[in-house]
ChimeraX commands (.cxc) that place a marker at each C-alpha (Angstrom):
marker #1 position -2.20,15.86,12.89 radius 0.5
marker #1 position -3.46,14.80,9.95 radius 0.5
marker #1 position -1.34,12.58,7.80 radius 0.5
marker #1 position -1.38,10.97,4.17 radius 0.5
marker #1 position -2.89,7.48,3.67 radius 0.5
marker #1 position 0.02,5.16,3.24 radius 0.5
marker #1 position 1.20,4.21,0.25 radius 0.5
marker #1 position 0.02,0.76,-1.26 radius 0.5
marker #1 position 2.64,-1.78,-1.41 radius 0.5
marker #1 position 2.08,-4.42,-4.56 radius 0.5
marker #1 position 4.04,-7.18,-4.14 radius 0.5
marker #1 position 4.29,-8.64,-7.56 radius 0.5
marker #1 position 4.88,-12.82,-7.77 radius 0.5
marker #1 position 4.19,-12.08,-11.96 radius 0.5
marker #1 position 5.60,-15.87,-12.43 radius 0.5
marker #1 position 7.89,-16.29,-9.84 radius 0.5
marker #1 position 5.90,-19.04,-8.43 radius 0.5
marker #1 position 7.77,-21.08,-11.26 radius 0.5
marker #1 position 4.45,-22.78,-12.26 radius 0.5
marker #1 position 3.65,-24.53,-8.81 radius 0.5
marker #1 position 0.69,-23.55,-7.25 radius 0.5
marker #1 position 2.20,-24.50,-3.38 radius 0.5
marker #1 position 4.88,-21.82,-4.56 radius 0.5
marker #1 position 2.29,-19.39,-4.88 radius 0.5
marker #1 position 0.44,-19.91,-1.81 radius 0.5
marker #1 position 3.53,-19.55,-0.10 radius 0.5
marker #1 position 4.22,-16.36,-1.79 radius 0.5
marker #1 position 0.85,-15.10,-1.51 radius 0.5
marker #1 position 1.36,-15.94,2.63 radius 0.5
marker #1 position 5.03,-14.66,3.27 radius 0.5
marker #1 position 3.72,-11.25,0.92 radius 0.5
marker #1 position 0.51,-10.92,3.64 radius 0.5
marker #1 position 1.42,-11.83,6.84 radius 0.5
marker #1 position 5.59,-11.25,7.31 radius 0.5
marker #1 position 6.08,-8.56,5.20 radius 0.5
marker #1 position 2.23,-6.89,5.28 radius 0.5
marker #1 position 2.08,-5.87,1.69 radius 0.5
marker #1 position -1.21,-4.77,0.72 radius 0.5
marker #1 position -1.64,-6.55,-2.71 radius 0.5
marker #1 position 0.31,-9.33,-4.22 radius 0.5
marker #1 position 0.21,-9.16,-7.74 radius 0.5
marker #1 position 0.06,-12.20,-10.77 radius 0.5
marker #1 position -0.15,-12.58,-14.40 radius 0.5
marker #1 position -2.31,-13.69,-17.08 radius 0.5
marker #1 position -1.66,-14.32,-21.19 radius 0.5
marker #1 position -3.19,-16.59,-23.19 radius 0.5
marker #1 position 0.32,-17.29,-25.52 radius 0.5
marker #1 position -1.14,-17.95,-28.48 radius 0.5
marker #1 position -2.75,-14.83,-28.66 radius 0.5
marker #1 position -0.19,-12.60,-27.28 radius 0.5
marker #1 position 2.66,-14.27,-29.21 radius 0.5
marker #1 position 2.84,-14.78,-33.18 radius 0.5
marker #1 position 3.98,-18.34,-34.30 radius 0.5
marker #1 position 7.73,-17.38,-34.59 radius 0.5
marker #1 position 7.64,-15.93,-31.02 radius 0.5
marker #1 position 6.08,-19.58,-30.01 radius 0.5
marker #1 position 7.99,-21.35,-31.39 radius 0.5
marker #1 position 10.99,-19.91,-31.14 radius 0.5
marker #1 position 13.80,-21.21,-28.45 radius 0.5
marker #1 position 13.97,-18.78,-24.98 radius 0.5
marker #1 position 16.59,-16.24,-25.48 radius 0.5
marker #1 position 18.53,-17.53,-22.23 radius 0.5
marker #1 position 17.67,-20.79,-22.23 radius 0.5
marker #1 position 19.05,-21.51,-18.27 radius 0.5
marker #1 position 15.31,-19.27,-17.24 radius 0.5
marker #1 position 13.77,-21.55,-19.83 radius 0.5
marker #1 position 10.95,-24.21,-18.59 radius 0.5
marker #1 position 10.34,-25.45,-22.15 radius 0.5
marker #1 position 11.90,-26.21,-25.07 radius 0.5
marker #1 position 10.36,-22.98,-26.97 radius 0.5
marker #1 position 9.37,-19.31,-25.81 radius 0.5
marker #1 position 5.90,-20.72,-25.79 radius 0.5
marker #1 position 6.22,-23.59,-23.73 radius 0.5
marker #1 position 7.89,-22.25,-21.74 radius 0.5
marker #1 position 4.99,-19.32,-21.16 radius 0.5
marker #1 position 2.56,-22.08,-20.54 radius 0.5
marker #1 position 4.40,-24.15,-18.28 radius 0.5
marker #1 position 4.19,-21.05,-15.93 radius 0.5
marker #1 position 0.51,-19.77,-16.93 radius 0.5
marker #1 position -2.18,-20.62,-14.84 radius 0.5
marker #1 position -5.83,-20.90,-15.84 radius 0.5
marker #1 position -8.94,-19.33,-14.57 radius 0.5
marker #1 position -9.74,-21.74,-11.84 radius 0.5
marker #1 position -6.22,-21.71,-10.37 radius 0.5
marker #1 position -6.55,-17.61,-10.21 radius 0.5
marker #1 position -10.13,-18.17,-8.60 radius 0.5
marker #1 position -8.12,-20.30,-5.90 radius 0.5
marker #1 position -5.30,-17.69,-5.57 radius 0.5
marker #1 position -8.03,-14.74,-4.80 radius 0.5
marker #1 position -9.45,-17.80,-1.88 radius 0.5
marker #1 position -6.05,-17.85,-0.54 radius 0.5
marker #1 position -5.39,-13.54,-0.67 radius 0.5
marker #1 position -8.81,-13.80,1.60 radius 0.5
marker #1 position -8.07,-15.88,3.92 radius 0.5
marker #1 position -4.58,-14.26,5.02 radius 0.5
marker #1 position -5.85,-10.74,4.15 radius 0.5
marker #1 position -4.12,-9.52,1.18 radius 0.5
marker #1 position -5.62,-8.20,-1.86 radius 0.5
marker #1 position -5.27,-10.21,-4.98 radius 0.5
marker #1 position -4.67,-8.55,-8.77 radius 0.5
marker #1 position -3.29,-9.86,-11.97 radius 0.5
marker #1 position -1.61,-8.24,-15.31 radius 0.5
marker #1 position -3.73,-8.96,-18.41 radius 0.5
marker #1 position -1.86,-9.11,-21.37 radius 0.5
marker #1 position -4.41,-9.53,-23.87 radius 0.5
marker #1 position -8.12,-9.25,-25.01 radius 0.5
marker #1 position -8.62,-13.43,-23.63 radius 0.5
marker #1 position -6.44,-12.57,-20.35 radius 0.5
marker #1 position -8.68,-9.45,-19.87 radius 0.5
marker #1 position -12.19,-10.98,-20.33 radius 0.5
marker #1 position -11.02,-14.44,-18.30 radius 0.5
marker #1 position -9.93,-12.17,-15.17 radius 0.5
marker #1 position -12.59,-9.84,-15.29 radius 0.5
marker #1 position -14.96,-11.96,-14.80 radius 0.5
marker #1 position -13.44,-13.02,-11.16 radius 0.5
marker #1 position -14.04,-9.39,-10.78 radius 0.5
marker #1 position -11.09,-8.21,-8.57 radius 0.5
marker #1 position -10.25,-5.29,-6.94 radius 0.5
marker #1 position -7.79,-3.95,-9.31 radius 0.5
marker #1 position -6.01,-4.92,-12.85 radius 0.5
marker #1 position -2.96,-3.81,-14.17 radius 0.5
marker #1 position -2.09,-3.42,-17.82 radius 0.5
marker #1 position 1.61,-4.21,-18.25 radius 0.5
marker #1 position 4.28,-1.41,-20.11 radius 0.5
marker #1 position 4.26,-3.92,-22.63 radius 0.5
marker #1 position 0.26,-3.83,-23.52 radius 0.5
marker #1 position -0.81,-0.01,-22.86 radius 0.5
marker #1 position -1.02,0.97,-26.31 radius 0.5
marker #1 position -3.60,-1.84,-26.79 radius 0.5
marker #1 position -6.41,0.16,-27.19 radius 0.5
marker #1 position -9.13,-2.37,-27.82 radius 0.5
marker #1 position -7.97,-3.76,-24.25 radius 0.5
marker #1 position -8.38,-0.87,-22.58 radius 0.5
marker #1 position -11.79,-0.26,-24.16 radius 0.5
marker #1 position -12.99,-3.52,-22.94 radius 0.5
marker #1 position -11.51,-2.65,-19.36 radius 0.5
marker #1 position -13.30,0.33,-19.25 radius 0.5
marker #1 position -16.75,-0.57,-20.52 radius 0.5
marker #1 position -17.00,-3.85,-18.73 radius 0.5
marker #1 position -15.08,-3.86,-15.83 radius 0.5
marker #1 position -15.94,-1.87,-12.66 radius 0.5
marker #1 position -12.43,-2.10,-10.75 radius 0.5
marker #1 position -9.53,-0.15,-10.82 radius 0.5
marker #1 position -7.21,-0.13,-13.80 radius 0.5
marker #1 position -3.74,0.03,-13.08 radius 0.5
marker #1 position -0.98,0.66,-15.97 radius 0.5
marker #1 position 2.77,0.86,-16.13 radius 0.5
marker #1 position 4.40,3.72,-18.45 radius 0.5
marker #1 position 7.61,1.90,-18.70 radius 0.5
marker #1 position 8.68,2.06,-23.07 radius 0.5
marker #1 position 6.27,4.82,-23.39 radius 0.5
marker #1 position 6.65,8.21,-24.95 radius 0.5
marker #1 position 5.18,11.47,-23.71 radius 0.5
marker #1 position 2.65,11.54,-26.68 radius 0.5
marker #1 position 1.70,7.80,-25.81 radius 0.5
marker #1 position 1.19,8.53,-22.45 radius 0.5
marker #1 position -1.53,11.01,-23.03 radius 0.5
marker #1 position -3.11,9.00,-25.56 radius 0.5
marker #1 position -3.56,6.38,-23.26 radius 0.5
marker #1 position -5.17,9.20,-20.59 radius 0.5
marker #1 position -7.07,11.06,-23.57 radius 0.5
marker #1 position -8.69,7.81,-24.15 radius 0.5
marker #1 position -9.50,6.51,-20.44 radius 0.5
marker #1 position -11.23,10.42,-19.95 radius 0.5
marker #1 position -12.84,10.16,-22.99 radius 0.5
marker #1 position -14.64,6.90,-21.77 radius 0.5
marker #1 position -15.19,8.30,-18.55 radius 0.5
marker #1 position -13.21,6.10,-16.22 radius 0.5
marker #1 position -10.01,8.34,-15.49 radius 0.5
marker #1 position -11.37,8.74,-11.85 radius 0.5
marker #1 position -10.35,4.81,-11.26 radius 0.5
marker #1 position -6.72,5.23,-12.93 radius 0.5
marker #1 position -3.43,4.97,-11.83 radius 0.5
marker #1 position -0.33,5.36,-13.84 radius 0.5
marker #1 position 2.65,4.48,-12.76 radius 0.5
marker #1 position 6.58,5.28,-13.27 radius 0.5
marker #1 position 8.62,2.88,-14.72 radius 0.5
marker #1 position 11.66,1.77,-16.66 radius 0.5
marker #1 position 11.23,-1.54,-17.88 radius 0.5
marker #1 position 14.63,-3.52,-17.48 radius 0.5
marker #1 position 15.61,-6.61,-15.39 radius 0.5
marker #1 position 17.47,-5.26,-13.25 radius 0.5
marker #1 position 17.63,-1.93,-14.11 radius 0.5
marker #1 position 20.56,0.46,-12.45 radius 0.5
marker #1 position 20.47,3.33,-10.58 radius 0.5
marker #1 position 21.28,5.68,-13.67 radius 0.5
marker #1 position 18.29,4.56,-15.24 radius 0.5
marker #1 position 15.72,4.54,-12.80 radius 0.5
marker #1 position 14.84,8.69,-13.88 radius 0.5
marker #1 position 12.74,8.58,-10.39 radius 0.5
marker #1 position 11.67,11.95,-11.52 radius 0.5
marker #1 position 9.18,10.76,-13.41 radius 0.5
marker #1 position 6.91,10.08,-10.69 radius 0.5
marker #1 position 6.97,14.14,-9.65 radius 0.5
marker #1 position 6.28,14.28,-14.25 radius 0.5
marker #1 position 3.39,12.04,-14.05 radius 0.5
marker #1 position 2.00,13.72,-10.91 radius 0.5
marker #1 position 2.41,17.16,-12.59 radius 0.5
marker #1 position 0.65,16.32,-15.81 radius 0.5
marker #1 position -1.71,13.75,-14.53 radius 0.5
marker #1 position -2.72,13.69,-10.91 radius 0.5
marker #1 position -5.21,16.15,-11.51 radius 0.5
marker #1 position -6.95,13.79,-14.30 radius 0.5
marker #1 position -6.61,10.68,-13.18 radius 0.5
marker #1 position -7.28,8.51,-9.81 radius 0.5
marker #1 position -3.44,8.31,-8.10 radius 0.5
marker #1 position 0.38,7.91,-9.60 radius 0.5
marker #1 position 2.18,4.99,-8.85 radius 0.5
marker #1 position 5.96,3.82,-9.17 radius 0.5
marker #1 position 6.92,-0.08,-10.30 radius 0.5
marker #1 position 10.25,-0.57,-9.79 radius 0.5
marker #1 position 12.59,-3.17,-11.45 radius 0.5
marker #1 position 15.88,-2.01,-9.54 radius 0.5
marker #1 position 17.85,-3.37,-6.54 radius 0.5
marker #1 position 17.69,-2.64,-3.23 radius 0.5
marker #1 position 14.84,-0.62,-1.58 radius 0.5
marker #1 position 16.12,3.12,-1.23 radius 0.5
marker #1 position 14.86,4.13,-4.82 radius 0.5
marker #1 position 11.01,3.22,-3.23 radius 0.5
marker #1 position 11.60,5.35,-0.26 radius 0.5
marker #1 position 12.00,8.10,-2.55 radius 0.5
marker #1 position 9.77,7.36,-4.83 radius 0.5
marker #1 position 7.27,8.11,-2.11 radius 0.5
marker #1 position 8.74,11.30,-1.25 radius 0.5
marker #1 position 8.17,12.17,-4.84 radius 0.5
marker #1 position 4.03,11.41,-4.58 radius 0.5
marker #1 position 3.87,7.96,-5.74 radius 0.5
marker #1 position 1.24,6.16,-3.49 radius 0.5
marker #1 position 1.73,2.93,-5.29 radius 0.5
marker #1 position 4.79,0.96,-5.01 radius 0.5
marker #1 position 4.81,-1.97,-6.95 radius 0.5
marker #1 position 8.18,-4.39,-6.56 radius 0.5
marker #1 position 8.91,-7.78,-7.97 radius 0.5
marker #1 position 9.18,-10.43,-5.02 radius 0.5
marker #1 position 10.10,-14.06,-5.00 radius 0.5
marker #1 position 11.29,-16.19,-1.87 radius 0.5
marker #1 position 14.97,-17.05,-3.63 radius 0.5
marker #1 position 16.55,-14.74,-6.15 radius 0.5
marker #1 position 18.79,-17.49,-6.92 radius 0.5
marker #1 position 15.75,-19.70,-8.38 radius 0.5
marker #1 position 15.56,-20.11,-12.22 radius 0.5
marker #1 position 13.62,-17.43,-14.36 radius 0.5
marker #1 position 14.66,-13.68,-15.32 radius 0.5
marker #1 position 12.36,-12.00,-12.78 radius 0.5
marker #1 position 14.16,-13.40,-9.65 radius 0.5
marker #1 position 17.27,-10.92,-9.67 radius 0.5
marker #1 position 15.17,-7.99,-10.16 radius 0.5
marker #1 position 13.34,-9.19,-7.25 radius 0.5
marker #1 position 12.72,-8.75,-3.43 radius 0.5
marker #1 position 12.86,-11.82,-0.97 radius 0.5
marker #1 position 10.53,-11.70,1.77 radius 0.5
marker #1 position 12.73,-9.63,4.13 radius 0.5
marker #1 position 13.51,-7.14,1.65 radius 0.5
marker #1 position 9.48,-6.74,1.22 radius 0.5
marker #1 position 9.10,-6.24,4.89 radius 0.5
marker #1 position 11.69,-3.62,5.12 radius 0.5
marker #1 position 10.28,-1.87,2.28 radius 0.5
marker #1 position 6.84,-1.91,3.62 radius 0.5
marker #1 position 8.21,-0.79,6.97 radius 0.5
marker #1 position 10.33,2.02,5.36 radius 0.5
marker #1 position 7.71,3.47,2.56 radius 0.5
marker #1 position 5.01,3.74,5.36 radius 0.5
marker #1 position 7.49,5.49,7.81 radius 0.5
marker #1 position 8.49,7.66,5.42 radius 0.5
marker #1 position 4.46,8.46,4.48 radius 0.5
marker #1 position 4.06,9.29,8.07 radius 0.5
marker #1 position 6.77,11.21,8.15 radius 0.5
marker #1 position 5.55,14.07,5.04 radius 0.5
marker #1 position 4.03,16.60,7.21 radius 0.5
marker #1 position 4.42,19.87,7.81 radius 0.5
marker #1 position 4.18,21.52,11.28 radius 0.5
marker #1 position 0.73,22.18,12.07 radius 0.5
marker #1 position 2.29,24.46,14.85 radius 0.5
marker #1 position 5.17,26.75,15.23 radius 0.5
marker #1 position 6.29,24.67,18.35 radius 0.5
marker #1 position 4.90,21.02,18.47 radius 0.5
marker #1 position 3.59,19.54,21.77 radius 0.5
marker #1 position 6.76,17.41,21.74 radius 0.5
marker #1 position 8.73,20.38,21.12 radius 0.5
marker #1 position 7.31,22.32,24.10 radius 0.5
marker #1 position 8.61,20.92,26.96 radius 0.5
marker #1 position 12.10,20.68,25.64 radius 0.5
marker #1 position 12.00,24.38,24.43 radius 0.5
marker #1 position 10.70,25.49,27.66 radius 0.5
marker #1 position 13.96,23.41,29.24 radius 0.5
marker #1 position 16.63,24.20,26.40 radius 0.5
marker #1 position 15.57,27.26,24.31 radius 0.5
marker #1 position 17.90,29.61,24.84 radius 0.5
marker #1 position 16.08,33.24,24.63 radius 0.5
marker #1 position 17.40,36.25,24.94 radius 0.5
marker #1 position 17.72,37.54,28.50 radius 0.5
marker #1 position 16.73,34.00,29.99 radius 0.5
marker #1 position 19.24,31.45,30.90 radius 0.5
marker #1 position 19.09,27.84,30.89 radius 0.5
marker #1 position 18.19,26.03,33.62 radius 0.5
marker link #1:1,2 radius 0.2
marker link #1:2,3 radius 0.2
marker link #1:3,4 radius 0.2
marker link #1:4,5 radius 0.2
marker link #1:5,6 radius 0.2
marker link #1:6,7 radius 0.2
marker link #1:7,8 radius 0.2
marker link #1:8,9 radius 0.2
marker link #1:9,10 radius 0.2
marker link #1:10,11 radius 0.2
marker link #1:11,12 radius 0.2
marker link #1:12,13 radius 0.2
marker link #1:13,14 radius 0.2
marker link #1:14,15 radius 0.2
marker link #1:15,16 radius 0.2
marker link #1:16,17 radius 0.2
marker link #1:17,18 radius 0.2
marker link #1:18,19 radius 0.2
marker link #1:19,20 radius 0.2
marker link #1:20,21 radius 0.2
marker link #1:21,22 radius 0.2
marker link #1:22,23 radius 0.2
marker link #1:23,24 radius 0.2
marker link #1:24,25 radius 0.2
marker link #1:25,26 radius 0.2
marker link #1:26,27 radius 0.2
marker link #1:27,28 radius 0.2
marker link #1:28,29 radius 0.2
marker link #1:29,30 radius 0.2
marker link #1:30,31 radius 0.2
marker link #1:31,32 radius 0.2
marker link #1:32,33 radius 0.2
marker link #1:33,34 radius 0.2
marker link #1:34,35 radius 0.2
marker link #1:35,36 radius 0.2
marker link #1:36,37 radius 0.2
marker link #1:37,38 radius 0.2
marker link #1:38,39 radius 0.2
marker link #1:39,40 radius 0.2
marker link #1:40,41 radius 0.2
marker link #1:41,42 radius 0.2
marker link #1:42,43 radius 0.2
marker link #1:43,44 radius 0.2
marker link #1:44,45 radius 0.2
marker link #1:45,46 radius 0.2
marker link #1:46,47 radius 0.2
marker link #1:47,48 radius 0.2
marker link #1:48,49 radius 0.2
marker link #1:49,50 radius 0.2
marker link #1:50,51 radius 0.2
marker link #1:51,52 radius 0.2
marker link #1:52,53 radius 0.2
marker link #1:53,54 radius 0.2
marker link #1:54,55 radius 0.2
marker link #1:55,56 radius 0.2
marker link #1:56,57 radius 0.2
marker link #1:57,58 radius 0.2
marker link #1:58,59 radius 0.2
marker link #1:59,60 radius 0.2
marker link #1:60,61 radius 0.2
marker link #1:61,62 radius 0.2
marker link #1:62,63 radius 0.2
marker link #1:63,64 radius 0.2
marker link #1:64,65 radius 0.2
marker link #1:65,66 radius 0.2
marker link #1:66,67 radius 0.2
marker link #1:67,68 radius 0.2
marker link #1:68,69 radius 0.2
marker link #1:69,70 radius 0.2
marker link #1:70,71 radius 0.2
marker link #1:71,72 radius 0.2
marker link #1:72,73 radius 0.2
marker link #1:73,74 radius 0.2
marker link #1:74,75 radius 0.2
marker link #1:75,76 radius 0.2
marker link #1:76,77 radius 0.2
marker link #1:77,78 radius 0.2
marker link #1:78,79 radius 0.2
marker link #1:79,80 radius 0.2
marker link #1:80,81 radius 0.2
marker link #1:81,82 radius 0.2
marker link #1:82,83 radius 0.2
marker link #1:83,84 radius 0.2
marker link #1:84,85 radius 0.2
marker link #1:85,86 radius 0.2
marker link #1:86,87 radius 0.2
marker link #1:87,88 radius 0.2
marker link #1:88,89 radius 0.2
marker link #1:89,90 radius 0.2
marker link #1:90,91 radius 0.2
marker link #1:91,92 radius 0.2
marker link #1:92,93 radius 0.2
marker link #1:93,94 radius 0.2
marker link #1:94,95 radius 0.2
marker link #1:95,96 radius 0.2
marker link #1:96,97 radius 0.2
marker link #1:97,98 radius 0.2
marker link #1:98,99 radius 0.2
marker link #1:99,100 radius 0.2
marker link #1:100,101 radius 0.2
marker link #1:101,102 radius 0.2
marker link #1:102,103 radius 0.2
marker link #1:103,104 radius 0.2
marker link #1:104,105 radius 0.2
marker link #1:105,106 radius 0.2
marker link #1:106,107 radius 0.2
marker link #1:107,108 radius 0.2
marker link #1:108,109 radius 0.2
marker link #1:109,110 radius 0.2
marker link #1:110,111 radius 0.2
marker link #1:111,112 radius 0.2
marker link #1:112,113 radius 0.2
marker link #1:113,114 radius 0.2
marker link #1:114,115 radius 0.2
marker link #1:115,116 radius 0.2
marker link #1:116,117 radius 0.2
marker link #1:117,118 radius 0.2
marker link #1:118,119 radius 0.2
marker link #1:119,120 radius 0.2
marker link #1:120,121 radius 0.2
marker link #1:121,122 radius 0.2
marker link #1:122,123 radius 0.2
marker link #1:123,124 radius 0.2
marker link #1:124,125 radius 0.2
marker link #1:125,126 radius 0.2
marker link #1:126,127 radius 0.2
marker link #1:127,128 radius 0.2
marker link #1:128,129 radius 0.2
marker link #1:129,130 radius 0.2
marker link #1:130,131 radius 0.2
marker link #1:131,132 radius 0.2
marker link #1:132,133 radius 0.2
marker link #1:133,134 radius 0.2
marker link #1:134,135 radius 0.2
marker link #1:135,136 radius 0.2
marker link #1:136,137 radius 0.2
marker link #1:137,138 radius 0.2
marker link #1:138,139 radius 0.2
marker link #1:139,140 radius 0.2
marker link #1:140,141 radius 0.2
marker link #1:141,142 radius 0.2
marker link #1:142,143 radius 0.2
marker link #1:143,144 radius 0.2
marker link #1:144,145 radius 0.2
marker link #1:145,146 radius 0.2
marker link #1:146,147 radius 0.2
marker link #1:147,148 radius 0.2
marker link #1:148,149 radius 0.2
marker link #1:149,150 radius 0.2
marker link #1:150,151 radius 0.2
marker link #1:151,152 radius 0.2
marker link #1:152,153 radius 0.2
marker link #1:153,154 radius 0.2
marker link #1:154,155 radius 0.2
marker link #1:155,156 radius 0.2
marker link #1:156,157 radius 0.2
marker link #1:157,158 radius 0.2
marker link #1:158,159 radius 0.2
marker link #1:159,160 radius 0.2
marker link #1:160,161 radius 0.2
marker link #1:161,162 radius 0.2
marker link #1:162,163 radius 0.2
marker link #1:163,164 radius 0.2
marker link #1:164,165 radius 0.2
marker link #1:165,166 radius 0.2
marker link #1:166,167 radius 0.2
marker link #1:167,168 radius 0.2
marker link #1:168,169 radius 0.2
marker link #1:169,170 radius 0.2
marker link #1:170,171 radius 0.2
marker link #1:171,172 radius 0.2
marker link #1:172,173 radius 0.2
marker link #1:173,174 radius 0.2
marker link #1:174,175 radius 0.2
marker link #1:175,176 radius 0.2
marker link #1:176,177 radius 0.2
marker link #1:177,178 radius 0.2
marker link #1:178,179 radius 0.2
marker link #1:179,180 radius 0.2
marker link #1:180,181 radius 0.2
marker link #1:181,182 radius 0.2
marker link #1:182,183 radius 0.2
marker link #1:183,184 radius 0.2
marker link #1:184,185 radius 0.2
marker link #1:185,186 radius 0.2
marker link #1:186,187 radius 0.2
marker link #1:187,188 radius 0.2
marker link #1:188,189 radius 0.2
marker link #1:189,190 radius 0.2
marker link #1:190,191 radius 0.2
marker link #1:191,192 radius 0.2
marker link #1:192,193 radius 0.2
marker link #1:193,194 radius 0.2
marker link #1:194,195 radius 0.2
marker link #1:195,196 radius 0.2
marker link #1:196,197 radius 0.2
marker link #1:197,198 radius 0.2
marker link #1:198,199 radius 0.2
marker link #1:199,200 radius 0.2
marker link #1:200,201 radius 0.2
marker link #1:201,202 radius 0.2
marker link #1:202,203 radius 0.2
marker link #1:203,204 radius 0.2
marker link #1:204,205 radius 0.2
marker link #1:205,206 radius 0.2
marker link #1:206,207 radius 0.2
marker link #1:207,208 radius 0.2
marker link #1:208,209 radius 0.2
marker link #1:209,210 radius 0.2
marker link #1:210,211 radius 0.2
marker link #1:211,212 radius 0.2
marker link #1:212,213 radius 0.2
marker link #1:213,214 radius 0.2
marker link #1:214,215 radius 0.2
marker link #1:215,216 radius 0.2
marker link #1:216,217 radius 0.2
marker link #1:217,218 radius 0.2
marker link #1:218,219 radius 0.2
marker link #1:219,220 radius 0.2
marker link #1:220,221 radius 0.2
marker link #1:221,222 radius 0.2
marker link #1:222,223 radius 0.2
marker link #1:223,224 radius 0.2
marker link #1:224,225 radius 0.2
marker link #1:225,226 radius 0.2
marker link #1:226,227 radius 0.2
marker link #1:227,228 radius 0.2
marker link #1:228,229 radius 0.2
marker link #1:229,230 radius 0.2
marker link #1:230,231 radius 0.2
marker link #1:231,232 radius 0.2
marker link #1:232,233 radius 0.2
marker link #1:233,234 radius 0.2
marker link #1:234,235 radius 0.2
marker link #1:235,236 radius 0.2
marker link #1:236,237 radius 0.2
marker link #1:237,238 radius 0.2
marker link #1:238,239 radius 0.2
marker link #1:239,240 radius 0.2
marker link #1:240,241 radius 0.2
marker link #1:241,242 radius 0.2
marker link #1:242,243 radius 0.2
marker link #1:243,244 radius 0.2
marker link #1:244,245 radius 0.2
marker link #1:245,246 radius 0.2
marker link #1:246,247 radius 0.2
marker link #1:247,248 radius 0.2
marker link #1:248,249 radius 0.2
marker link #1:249,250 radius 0.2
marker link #1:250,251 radius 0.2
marker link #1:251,252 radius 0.2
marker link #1:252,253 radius 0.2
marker link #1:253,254 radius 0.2
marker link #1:254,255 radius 0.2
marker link #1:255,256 radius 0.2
marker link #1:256,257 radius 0.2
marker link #1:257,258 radius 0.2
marker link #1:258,259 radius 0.2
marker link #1:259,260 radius 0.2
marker link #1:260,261 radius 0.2
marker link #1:261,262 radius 0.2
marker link #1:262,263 radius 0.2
marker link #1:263,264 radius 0.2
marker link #1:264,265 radius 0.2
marker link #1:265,266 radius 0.2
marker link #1:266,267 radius 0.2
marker link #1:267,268 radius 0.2
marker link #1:268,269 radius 0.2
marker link #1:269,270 radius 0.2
marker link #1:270,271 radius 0.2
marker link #1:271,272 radius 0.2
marker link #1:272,273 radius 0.2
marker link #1:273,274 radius 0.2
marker link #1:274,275 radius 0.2
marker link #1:275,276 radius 0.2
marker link #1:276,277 radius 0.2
marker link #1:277,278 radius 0.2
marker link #1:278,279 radius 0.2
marker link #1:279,280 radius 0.2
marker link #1:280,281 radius 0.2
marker link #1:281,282 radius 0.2
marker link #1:282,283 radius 0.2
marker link #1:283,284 radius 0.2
marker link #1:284,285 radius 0.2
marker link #1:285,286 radius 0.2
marker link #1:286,287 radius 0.2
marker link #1:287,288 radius 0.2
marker link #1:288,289 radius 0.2
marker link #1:289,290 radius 0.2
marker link #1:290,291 radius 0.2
marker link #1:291,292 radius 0.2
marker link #1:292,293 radius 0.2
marker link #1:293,294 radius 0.2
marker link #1:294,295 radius 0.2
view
């Protein structure tokens, strides 16, 4: 019986390793080997690109998640550099996960390209950066991953127009998303996965969902909607400082999710049959046909 791949799970540490690189090696090991994620998932800015001066040096907005004494600070106290990523894709190897990052900028994109991973993603925040995605597509040979969360209709196919009319839609995958921290149920609009495969799974590569919500349920159906990507926020306490851990998974959340979203995979068949070989031997004992009695 033939049956759909599974769906990737991306377990996304973004900065929840809180700037400690022991944190992250840690994540990167619960992620692979008790949960069985397929990718865990960082990110990359250089802040003084991405962010103007006011942005820099302005004050966090809740300072409590703050790790400096401005926004900025506090962005590099939890950025790590080139080198540190190169070690992070060592330690994805050796307990067989795959390794990605967000880029969030022209330096972020060029710095992680050149460890050439499997896969980047380009962040809600950053797909209209159209430079970026130029770069990405002329000089990186991976996947490119991007999030559709604060992004109208007639963004979203400007961003596809543009990836088909540099000839790399065939490594593309969009995904669903609402981009909140936690964001509730009412928000989610899951049915945007079945939009994006509609308009788009025809033109570009898969169709993904990246959820920001609680619990694991909305995944599950996520999957029944088409979305072979699953991308979730995960940390090992959501109690630890910084805005991402609510929003977050902890390690046996990520299992179950794995668990469920490949169950579920399995499970969206049709009968190949009228009466499956498992169904035979109980219909031959149970069925009750006209004129025959049971037995």
């Amino acid at each position: 019986m033939s049956q759909r791949p599974h769906p990737r799970v991306v377990a996304e540490i973004g900065c929840n390793h809180k700037g400690d690189m022991a944190i992250a090696r840690d994540l990167i090991e619960s992620a692979a080997r008790f949960a069985k994620a397929d990718f865990v998932k960082f990110q990359k800015r250089c802040n003084r690109e991405l962010l103007t001066p006011e942005e820099y040096n302005a004050p966090h907005p809740n300072p409590a998640n703050s790790y400096g004494e401005t926004y900025g600070e506090h962005r590099e106290f939890l950025e790590f550099d080139p080198d540190q990523h190169r070690q992070l894709m060592r330690w994805c190897e050796e307990f067989g996960i795959g390794y990605s990052t967000s880029v969030w900028d022209m330096t972020s994109a060029r710095e992680m390209v050149a460890l050439k991973p499997y896969m980047l993603k380009v962040p809600s925040a950053c797909n209209l950066h159209f430079e970026m995605l130029e770069f990405l597509a002329r000089d990186y040979a991976g996947e490119i991953h991007i999030s559709m969360g604060m992004t109208t209709p007639a963004e979203q196919e400007e961003i596809v127009t543009l990836l088909e009319r540099l000839g790399v839609q065939g490594r593309v995958v969009l995904y669903a998303c609402t981009s909140g921290y936690p964001v509730p149920f009412d928000q989610v609009c899951l049915l945007e996965v079945a939009r994006l495969r509609e308009l788009y799974a025809h033109r570009v590569n898969d169709i993904g969902f990246s959820g920001h919500h609680l619990g694991i349920a909305v995944d599950v159906a996520a999957v029944t909607l088409g979305a072979n990507w699953v991308e979730r926020h995960f940390t090992l306490d959501r109690t630890w400082k910084g805005t991402d851990h609510p929003a977050s998974l902890e390690p046996d959340g990520l299992r179950k999710l794995v668990r469920d979203v490949r169950a579920v995979a399995i499970a969206l068949t049709h009968k190949p049959t009228a009466i499956l070989d498992i169904e035979a031997p109980q219909r031959a004992k149970l069925k009750r046909l006209p004129g025959v009695h049971l037995r």
